[in-house]
C-alpha positions as CSV (number, residue, x, y, z in Angstrom):
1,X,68.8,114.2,10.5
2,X,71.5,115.5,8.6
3,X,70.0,116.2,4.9
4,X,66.4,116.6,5.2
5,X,65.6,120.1,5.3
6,X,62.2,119.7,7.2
7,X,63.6,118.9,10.2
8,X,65.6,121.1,12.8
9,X,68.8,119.7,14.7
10,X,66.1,118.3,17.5
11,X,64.3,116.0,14.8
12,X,61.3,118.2,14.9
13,X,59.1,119.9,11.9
14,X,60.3,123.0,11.1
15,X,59.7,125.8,8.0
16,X,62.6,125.4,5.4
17,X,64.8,128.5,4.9
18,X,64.7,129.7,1.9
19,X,66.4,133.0,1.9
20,X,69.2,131.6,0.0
21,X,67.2,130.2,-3.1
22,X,67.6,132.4,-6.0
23,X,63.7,134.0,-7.3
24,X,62.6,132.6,-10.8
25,X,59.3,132.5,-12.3
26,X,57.0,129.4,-11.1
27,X,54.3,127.9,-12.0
28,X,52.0,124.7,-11.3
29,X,48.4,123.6,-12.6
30,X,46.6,121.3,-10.9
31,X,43.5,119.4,-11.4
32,X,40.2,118.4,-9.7
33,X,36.5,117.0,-10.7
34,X,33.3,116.7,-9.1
35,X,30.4,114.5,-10.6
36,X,26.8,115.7,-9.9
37,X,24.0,114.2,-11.0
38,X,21.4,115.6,-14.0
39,X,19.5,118.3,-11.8
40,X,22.5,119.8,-10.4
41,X,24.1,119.6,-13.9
42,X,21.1,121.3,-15.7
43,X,21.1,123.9,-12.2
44,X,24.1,124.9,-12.5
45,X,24.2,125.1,-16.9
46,X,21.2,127.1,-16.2
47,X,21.9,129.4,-13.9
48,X,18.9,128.1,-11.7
49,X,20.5,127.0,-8.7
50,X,18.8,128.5,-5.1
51,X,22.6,129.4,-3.5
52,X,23.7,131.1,-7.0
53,X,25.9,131.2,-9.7
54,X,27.8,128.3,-8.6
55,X,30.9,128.6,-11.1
56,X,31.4,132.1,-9.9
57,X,31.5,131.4,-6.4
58,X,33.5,128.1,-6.8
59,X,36.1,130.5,-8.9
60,X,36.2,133.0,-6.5
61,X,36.6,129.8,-3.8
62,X,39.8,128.5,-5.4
63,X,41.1,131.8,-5.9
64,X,41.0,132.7,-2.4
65,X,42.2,129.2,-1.2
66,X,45.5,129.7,-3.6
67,X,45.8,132.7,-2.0
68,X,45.8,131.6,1.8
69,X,47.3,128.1,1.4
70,X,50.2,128.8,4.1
71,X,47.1,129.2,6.4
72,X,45.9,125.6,5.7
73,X,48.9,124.3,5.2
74,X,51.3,124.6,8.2
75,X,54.7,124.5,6.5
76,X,54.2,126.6,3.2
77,X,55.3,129.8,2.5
78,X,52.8,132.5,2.5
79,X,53.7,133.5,-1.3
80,X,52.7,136.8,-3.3
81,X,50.9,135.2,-6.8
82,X,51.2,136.7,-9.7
83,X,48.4,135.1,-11.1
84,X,45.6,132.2,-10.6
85,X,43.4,131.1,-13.5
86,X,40.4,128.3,-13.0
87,X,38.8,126.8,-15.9
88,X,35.8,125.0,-16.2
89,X,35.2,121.7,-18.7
90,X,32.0,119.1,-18.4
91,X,32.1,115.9,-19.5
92,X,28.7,114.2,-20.4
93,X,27.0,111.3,-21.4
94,X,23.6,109.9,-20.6
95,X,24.4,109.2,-16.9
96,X,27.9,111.2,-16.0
97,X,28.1,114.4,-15.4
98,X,31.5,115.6,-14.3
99,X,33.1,119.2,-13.9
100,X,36.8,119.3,-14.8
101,X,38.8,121.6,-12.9
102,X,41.8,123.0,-14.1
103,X,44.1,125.6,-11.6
104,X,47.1,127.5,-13.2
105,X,49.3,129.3,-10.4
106,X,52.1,131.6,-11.1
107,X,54.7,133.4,-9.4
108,X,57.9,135.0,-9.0
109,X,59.9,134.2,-6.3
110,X,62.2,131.4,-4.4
111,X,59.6,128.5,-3.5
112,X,57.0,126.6,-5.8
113,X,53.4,127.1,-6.4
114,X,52.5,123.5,-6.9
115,X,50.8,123.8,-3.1
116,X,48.4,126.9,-3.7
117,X,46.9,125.4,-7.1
118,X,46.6,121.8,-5.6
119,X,44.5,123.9,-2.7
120,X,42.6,126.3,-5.0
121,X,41.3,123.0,-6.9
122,X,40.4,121.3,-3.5
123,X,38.2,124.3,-2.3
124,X,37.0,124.7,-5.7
125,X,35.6,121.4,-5.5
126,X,34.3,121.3,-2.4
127,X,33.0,124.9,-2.7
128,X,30.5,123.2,-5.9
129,X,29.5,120.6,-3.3
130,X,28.4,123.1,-0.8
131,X,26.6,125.1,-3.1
132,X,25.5,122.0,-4.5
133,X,24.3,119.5,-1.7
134,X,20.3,120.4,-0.6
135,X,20.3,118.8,-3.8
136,X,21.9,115.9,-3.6
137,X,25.0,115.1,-0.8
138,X,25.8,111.8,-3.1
139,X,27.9,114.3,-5.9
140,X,31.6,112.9,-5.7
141,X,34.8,114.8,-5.6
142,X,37.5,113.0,-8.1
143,X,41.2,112.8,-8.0
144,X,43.2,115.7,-7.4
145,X,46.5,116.1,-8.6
146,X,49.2,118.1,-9.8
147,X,49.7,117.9,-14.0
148,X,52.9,120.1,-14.6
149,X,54.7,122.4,-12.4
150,X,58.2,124.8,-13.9
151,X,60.8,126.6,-12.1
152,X,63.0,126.1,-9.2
153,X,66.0,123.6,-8.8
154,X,64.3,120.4,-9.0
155,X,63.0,121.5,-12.7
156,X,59.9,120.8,-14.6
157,X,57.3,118.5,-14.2
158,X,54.7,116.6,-16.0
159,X,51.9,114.0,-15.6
160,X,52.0,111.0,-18.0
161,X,48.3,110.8,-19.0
């Protein structure tokens, strides 16, 4: 198996050593949506929705997801962030109703963050469905997907949009 890093001398899975990488500053921002229909549009805009304030919950969601991804995801790092940021954007027209999520992760140290902000959008999505769904279960989570990541070897990254 030679160069893959992934993989021990048995051909198995393993956690990459990164003891030798050198720390820089990383970061990533990721991105998500979730369409919703009118009601749960006007709920959430108004503050009137029966679990809460849905944006707050959703933030604090993502945050906390960034902030445990090596627990969801078997072969990351557990990190120390320096910082994770969620914004909020609608898009509307007569019949769409779409929240734009936008993650930024940052950190010092020898792996990348592009992982915890892909995460933190994921649960922030899904945490607006579940506060969201005795409303209506048809609301649809978008794409997800990283947009720019900086740091490390491999270098910088961005998305063509």
């Amino acid at each position: 198996m030679g160069s893959f890093t992934h993989f021990n001398e048995q051909g198995r899975a393993k956690m990459v050593d990164i003891s030798d990488k050198g720390e820089t500053v990383r970061t990533a921002v990721a991105k998500s949506s979730i369409e919703v229909n009118k009601k749960i549009y006007e709920g959430i805009k108004g503050g009137t929705m029966k679990k809460g304030d849905v944006l707050a919950v959703a933030q604090v969601a993502g945050i906390m997801a960034a902030k445990n991804t090596s627990q969801w995801i078997p072969m990351c790092h557990p990190l120390a962030l320096s910082g994770v940021d969620i914004l909020f954007d609608w898009e509307i027209s007569e019949k769409i109703h779409i929240l734009h999520i936008t993650v930024k992760v940052k950190t010092k140290g020898s792996t990348g963050v592009e992982m915890e902000a892909l995460t933190a959008a994921s649960a922030t999505a899904l945490t607006v469905y579940d506060m969201c769904k005795a409303v209506d279960k048809g609301m649809v989570i978008g794409k997800t997907f990283l947009l720019v990541k900086t740091g490390g070897k491999n270098g910088d990254f961005k998305r063509e949009q």
